[in-house]
N, C-alpha and C positions, 0 to 999 in steps of 0.2 A: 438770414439765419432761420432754419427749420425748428422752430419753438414748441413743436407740438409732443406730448408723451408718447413715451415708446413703451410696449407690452411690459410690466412690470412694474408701472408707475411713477419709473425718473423721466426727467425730461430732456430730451434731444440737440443739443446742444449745435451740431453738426452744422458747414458753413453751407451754404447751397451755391451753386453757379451764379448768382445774382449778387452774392455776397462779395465776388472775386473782385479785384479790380480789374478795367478794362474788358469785364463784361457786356456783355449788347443788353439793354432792358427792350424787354416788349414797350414797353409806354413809356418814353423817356419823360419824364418833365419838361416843360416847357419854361425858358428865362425870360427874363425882359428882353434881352438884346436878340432873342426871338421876331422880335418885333422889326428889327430893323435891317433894311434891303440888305443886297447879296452876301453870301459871306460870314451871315449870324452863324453865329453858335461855333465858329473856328478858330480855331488857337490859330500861333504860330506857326510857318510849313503848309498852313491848310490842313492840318489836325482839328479833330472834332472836338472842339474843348466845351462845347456844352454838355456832351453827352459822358465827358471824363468828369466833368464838373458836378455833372447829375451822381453819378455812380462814388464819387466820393461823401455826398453829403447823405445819400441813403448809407452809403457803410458807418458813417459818422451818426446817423439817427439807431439803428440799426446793435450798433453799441450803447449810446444812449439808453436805448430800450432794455439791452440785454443787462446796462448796469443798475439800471432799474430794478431789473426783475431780481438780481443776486441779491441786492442792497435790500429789496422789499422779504424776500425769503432770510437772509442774515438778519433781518428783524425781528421774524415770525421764529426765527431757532432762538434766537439770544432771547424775547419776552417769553419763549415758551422756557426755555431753561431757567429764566428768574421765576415766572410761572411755581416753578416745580418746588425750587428751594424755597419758593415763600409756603406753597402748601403743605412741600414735608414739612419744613416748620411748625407749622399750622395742625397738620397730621399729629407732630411729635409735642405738642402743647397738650392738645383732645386728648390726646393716648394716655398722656402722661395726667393731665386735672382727671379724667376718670379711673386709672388707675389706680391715684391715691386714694379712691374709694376700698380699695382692696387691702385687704389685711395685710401683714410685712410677708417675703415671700419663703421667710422659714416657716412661717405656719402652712403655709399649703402642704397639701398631704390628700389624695385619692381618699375619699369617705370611703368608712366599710359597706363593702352591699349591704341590706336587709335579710337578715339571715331567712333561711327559709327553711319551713317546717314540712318535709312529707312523710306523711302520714299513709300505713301501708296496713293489709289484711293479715289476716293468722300466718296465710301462705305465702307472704311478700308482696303480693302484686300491692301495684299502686292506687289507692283508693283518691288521694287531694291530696295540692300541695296548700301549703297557708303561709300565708308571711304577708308582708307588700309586695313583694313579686308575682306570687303564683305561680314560681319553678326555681327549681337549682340553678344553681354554675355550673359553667359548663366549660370544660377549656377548650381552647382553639384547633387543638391538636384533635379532640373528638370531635368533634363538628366533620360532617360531610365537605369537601372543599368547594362544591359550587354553594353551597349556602351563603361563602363569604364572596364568592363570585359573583353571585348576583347580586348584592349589598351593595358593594364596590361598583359594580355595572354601570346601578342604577341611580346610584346618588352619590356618587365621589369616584371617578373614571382615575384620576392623576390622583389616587391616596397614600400610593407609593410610594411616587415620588416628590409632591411638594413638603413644604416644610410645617403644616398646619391651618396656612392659607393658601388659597388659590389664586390669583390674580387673573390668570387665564379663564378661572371658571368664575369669575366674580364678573371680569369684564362682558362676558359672554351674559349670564343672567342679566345684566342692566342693561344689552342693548337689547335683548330679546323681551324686555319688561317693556322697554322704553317703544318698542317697536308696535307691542300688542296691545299698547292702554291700559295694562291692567299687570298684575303681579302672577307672572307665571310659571318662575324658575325661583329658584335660591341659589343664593352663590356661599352656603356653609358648607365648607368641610367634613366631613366627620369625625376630624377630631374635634371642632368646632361643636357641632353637636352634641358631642361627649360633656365638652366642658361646659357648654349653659345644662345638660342632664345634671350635669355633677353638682356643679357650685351656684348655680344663678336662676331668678325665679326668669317665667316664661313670659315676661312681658315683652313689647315690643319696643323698646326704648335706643335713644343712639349710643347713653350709657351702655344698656344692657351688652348693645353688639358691641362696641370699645373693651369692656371689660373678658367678651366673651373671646375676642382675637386676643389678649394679651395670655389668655387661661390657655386658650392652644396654642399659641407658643410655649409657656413653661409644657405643658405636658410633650411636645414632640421634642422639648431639650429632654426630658428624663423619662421618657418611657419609648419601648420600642414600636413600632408598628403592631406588632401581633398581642403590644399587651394593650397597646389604646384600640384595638379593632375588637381581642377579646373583651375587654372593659364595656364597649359600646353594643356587643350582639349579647351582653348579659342584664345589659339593664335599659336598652330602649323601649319604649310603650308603644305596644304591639295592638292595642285593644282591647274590652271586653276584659280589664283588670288584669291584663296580662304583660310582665315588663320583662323581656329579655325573651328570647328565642325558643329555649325551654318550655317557657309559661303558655309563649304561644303555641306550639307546637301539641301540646296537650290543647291547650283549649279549643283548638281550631281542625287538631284532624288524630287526638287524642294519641300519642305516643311521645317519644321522648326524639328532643330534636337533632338526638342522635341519628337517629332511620329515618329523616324525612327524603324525601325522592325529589330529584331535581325539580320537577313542579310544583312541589308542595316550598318547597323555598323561594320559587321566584314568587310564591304565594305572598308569601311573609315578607320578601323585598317589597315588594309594590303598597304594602300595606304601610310601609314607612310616610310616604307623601300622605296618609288623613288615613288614619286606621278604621276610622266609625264609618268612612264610606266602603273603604274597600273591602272592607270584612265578610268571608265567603258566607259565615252564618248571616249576613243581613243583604247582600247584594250580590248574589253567586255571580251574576253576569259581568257584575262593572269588576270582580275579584281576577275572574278568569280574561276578562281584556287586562287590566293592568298586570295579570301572572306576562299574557304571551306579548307585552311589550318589556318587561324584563327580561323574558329570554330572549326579544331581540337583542337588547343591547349586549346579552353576553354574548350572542354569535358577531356581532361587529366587533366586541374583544379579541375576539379569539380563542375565549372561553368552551365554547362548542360550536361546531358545523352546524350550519342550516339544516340539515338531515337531522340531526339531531335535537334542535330545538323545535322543528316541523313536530318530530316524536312525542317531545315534551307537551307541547302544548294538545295534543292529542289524546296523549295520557290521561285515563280519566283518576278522579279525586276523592276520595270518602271524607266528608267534611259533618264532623260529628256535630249534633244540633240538641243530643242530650245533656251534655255537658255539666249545664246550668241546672239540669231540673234532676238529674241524679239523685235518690234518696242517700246514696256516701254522703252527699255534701252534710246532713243530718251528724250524722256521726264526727263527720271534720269538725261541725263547730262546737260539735260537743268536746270534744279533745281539746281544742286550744279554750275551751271555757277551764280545764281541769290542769292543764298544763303546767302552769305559773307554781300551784300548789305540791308540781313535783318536782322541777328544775327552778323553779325561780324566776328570773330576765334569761332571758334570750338572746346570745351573742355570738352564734353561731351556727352554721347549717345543722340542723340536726334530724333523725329518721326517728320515728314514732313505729311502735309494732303495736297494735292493737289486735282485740281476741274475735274480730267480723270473720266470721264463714261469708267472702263474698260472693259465692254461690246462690246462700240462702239467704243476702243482702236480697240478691235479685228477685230471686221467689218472690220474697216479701214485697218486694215493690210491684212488681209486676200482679199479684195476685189483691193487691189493695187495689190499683188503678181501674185493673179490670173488672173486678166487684163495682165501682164506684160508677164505672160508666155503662156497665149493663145495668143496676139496677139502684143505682145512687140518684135518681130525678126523682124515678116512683117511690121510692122510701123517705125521699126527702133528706138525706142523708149528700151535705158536700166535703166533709172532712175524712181524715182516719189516721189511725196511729199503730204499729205494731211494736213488740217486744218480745224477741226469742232469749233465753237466755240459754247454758246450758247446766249440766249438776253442780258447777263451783260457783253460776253466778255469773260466769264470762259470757259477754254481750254478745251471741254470733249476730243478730242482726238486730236492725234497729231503725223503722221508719218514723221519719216525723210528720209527714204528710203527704197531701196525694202530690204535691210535684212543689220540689223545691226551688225552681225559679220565681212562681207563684207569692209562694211564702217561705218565708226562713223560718218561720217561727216551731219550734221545735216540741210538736205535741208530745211524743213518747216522754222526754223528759221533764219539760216543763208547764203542761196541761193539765191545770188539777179538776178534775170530775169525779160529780159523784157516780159510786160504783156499781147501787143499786144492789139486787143480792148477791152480785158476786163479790159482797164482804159479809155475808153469812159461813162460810164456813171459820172465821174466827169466831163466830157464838157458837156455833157446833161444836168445835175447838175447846172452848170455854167451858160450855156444858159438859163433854164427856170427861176435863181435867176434874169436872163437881163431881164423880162418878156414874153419870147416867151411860147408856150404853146404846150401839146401836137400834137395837129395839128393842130398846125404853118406850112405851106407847103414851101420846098425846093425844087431846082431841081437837080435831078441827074444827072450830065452832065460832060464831062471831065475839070478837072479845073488846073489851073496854078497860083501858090501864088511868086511871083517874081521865083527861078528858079525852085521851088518844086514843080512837076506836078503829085498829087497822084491819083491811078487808083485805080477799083474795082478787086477785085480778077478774077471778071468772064468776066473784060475787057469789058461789057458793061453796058448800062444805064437805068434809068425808064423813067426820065422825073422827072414830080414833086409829091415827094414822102412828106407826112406827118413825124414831128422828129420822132413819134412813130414806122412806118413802119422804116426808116431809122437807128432808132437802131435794130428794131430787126432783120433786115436783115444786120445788121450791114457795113453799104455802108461808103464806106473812105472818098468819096468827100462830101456829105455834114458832116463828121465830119471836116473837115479840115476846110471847111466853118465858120460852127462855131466858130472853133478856133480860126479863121480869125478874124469872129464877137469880140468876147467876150476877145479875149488877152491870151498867154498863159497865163501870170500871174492870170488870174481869175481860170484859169482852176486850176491852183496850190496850189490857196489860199481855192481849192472845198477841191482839195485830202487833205489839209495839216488839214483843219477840221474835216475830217472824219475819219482821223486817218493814211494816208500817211506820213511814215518819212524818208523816204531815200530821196537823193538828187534829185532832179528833176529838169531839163534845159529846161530852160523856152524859149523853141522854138515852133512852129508852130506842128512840126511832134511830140509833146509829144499827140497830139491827137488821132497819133497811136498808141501810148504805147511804145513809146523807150525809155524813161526814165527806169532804171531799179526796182526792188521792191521783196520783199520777199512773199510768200506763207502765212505767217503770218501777215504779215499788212497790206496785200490787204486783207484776210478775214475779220480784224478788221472793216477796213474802212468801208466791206458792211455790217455790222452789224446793224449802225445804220437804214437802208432801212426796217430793220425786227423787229424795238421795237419802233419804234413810234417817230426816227428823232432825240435818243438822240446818243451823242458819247460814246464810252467805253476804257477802257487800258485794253487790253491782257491782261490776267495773269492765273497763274497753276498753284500759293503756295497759301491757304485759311489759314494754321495754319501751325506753330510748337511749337510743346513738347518738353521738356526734356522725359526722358525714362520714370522717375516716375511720372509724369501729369503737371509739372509747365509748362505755356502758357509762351512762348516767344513771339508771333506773332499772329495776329489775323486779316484777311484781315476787313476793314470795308468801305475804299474809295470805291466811282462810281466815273462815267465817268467826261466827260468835259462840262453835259449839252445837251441842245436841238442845233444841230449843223445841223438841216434842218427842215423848218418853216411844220404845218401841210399840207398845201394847196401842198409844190411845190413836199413831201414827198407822197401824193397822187399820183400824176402827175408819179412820176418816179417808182412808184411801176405799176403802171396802163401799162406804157412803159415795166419797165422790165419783166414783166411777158407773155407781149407779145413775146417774145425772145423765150419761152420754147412752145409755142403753137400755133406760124406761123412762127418761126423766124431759127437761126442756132442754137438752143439749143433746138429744139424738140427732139432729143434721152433723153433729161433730163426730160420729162415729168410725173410729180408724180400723177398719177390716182386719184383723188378724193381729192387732196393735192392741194390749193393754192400756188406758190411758184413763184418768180422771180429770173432772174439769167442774165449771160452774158459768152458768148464765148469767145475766146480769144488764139491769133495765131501768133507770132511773126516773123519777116521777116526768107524768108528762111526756114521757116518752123522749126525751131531750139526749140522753146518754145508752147505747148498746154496749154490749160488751163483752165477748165470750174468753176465758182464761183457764187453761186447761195444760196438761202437763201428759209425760209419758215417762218411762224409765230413761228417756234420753233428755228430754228438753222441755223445758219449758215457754209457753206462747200466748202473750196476752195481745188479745183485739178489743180494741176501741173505733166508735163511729158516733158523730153528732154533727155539729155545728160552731162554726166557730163564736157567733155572736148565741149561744146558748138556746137557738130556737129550737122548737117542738119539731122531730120529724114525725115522718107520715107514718105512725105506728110499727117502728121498727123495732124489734125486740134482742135481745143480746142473742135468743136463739134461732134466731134467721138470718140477717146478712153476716154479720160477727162471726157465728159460728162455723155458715160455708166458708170464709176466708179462713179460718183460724184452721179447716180439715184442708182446704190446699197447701197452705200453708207446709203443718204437717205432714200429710204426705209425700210432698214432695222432697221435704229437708230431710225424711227418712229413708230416702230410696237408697237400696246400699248397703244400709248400720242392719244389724243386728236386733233381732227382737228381744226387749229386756222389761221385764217385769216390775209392775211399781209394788213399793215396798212394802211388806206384810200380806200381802193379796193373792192369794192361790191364783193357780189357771182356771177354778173355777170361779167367776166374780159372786160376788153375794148378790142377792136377788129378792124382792120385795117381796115379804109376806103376800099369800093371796086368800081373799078371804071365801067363806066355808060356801062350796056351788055345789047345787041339789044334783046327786049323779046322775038320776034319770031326765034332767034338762037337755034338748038336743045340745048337740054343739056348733059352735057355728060354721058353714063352711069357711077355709081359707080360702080369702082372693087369689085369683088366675096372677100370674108374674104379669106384669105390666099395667091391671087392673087399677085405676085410680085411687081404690078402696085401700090398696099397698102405700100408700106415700101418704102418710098422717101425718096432718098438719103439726109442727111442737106445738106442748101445751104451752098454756100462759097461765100466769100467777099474781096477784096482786100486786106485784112491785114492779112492773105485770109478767114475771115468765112463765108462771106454771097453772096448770088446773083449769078445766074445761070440760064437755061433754066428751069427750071423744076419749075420757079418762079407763071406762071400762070396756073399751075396747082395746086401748092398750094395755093393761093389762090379760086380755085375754090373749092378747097374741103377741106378748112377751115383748113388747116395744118396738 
């Protein structure tokens, strides 16, 4: 009998020639009666009865063998089939003792997503999403169709068609585990997946998997493919804080994962097997191998031609790397800090309209960064903060710091620093409500208030200066004077109108600004100087939606009212404008731009800070240190100020020239005092003459006042 397998792995049963009776054997066996003289081995007639004799007992072994081989294989099936019932058994014990670990199966029920918050500019565009996600829902139907192509590809081939478990792709994973020494494959499903996502923590347990196959089964009894596939591309953890497709899709190559391009998806498939390695912001190369082995497997689907995925992979990729360090994210976290206090809990996707110009988001950020790194070492200056506001109070932009991956920590709102004298113009303020006037004349002389003896920056004096000149040169002594005059408490009850709210110590030296104060409520407070004397409340939330249009919110409040009379609102506009155009805030001067402002310099040099306004907007700059160190003699009218006129000019390109309030075309202008007519005069520098670009003054607190003082006055600042 030919016992050997035949192509296909059954075995050959077939009888051979040898098998037959009264066949010839090549080697007959040899008998006893082999042995003995003529005649051995013949039957009856002289027939060959040894060799019939032979040929029967090999047919007779021969079945032997073959009952053998049945008998031994009918063993091998019957123990393998008791085999089987003892380990379903066995199976359906496991299943069942961990199962009971699970709640009764009427309470299962699909958890709600985590709702998700986005958060959009004046003009819609998408600024942050917030939530635990970091992106909307998304349904199936808007989704590109190779996004789920590649998903399915690469990590669930049969998701169509098995039932929630794979057996075929399970057996496959553990011989290829089993083969390679090491764990190389997974044999979960996706809806598998889903359900340890959904209900089960990520341990590695035999419970965990027991319970996690009993969860994908109920979900493929009661949901359909497209809604367990939708469910799983909306809430898988993509990386980088980003869970569902959406989230990544923005964070990874910044759009919505509506418009991602076949390669930008098999991006996101590959990134399912370990997100932290494959992620294109941290590993472009090992991103882009694992992208163009995804779009293998969808060309062995059937999904796209070779030609096609050849294309894909070829395609090149814009893989955003700002993401994280975007100055919006500033603004984001300031929304969901205020949020609560306008909807409450959070129980559904909802859309945020905030009052961000993100045009002039960008300025700002861009015009902070680039100050910092041209001339932020040699100033000694590592931080900064900005604040635009516009005439109501609505926040167009809003930086909290030089890059917010860095730090979260958000200086515009919650950085309190002293202000230095750009919180003099509330003693100014104070003074001219006592009735004094712009030029009311003081004198600048060294003064002494019981023990507090404050100097000018440049350690000397005019004489008798007008308040005008005296703020815009911004001179310590007669600020202190005043405050002397008028009481701190007058001074406090200016800032607390205008919109100052942090604590303020009502002492004499709050005239220099050591009270401390945030980047955002000292812009507020100068707000009112730019709309006609009324007060305003900050604010950055206009609306919120729900996803599908219902209004939750709708800002409709103004301010506190007219919180400075027209005449004294003239007065101080007239003053502060003189600051940009003879004063220590000339680097801030906007060509053709009406605009009033003030410097501002804290002891030590620890705080800059220039805050200045126009008939459009208002924009407060801050620069220091985050651990409060001394920079390298930075004054509010040097780096502060350049930022605070990019700033500005740029977010005015466009608007309309509009005049601050009370203030002719013509600005007011500093007495000058009585010059002998027969004096020559001096010649004016040649345009580009170094003699042209006057250093700002400085001032005891330190912006203003220096030798180079009667020279700018001679040539008008």
């Amino acid at each position: 009998m030919h016992a050997s397998k035949r192509d296909g792995g059954t075995l050959d049963m077939r009888l051979t020639k040898a098998d037959r009776p009264g066949a010839v054997s090549k080697k007959p066996a040899r008998t006893a009666g082999a042995k003995r003289g003529s005649g051995q081995g013949r039957g009856p007639g002289g027939g060959k009865r040894g060799k019939t004799g032979s040929a029967r007992q090999r047919t007779k072994s021969a079945r032997v063998r073959r009952g053998g081989l049945v008998g031994f294989l009918r063993r091998i099936v019957y123990w393998s089939f008791v085999l089987c019932i003892w380990g379903g058994i066995a199976g359906i014990g496991v299943l069942g003792y961990y199962a009971a670990y699970l709640p009764p199966t009427s309470e299962w029920k699909v958890p709600q997503r985590p709702p998700n918050v986005r958060i959009v500019a004046a003009d819609g565009s998408l600024m942050a999403n917030r939530g635990d996600t970091g992106g909307e829902a998304v349904r199936l139907e808007q989704l590109p169709p190779y996004l789920e192509q590649a998903v399915v590809s690469i990590e669930d081939r049969r998701f169509r068609s098995h039932f929630g478990l794979d057996p075929i792709g399970l057996m496959r994973a553990m011989i290829t585990n089993f083969t390679s020494g090491r764990l190389v494959q997974g044999g979960s499903t996706l809806t598998q997946q889903l359900a340890k996502n959904l209900f089960l923590e990520p341990d590695r347990t035999l419970k965990r998997k027991v319970q996690e196959a009993v969860l994908a089964l109920w979900l493929e009894a009661n949901h359909s493919k497209d809604e367990i596939l939708e469910m799983y591309l909306n809430r898988v953890y993509l990386g980088a804080g980003a869970y569902g497709v959406d989230a990544a899709a923005r964070r990874y190559f910044d759009k919505s994962a509506r418009m991602l391009s076949v390669a930008e998806a098999a991006t996101l498939a590959g990134l399912l097997k370990a997100p932290s390695r494959y992620a294109p912001t941290r590993n472009p190369d090992l991103a882009a191998g694992r992208a163009a082995t995804v779009l293998a497997a969808m060309a062995e689907e059937g999904y796209l031609t070779e030609a096609e995925a050849r294309d894909a992979i070829a395609a090149p990729m814009r893989v955003v790397t700002h993401h994280t360090s975007a100055s919006e994210n500033y603004v984001a976290d300031w929304v969901m800090e205020l949020l609560p206090s306008f909807v409450g809990g959070i129980e559904q996707d909802i859309i945020v309209g905030t009052t961000v110009d993100l045009g002039l988001q960008i300025i700002a950020e861009d015009a902070l960064r680039r100050a910092l790194a041209e001339d932020g070492a040699k100033r000694g200056v590592e931080q900064g903060a900005i604040v635009t506001l516009d005439r109501s109070g609505a926040v167009k932009a809003l930086v909290g710091g030089r890059d917010y991956a860095r730090s979260q920590f958000n200086r515009a709102v919650n950085a309190h620093r002293q202000p230095g004298s750009a919180f003099k113009p509330f003693v100014y303020l104070a003074a001219l409500e006592r009735g004094l006037t712009p030029g009311t004349m003081r004198i600048d002389e060294p003064v002494r208030i019981g023990k507090w003896a404050p100097k000018n920056y440049s350690k000397s004096y005019r004489g008798p200066v007008s308040l005008t000149e005296a703020l815009s040169l911004s001179l310590n002594t007669v600020a202190a004077k005043l405050a002397n005059e008028v009481g701190p408490r007058a001074i406090i009850r200016s800032a607390r109108k205008l919109g100052i709210t942090s604590p303020l110590k009502p002492n004499l030296s709050i005239a220099l600004g050591t009270s401390e104060v945030t980047p955002l409520e000292i812009a507020a407070a100068y707000v009112p100087f730019s709309n006609g004397g009324y007060g305003i409340v900050p604010h950055v939330i206009q609306s919120i939606r729900t996803s599908n249009g219902k209004l939750l919110y709708a800002r409709k409040g103004d301010g506190s009212g007219r919180v400075i009379d027209h005449s004294t609102l003239s007065d101080m506009n007239m003053m502060m404008s003189e600051t940009l155009l003879t004063g220590t805030g000339r680097a801030a001067q906007l060509p053709g731009r009406p605009a009033g402002g003030k410097t501002g310099t804290s002891q030590n040099f620890r705080d800059g800070w220039f805050i200045g306004y126009t008939g459009t907007f208002t924009t407060a700059v801050w620069l220091g240190n985050d651990n409060n160190s001394p920079t390298k003699r930075a004054t509010g009218g040097s780096l502060p100020a350049k930022i605070w006129k990019d700033v500005m000019t740029a977010g005015h390109q466009g608007l309309a020239v509009a005049g601050l309030p009370g203030v002719s075309d013509r600005p007011l202008t500093v007495a000058q005092p009585a010059r002998n007519p027969n004096a020559p005069v001096p010649a004016m520098p040649a345009e580009g003459d170094p003699a042209r670009r006057l250093p700002p003054m400085r001032d005891g607190s330190p912006d203003g006042g220096g030798p180079l003082d009667l020279l700018n006055r001679i040539f008008g600042g």
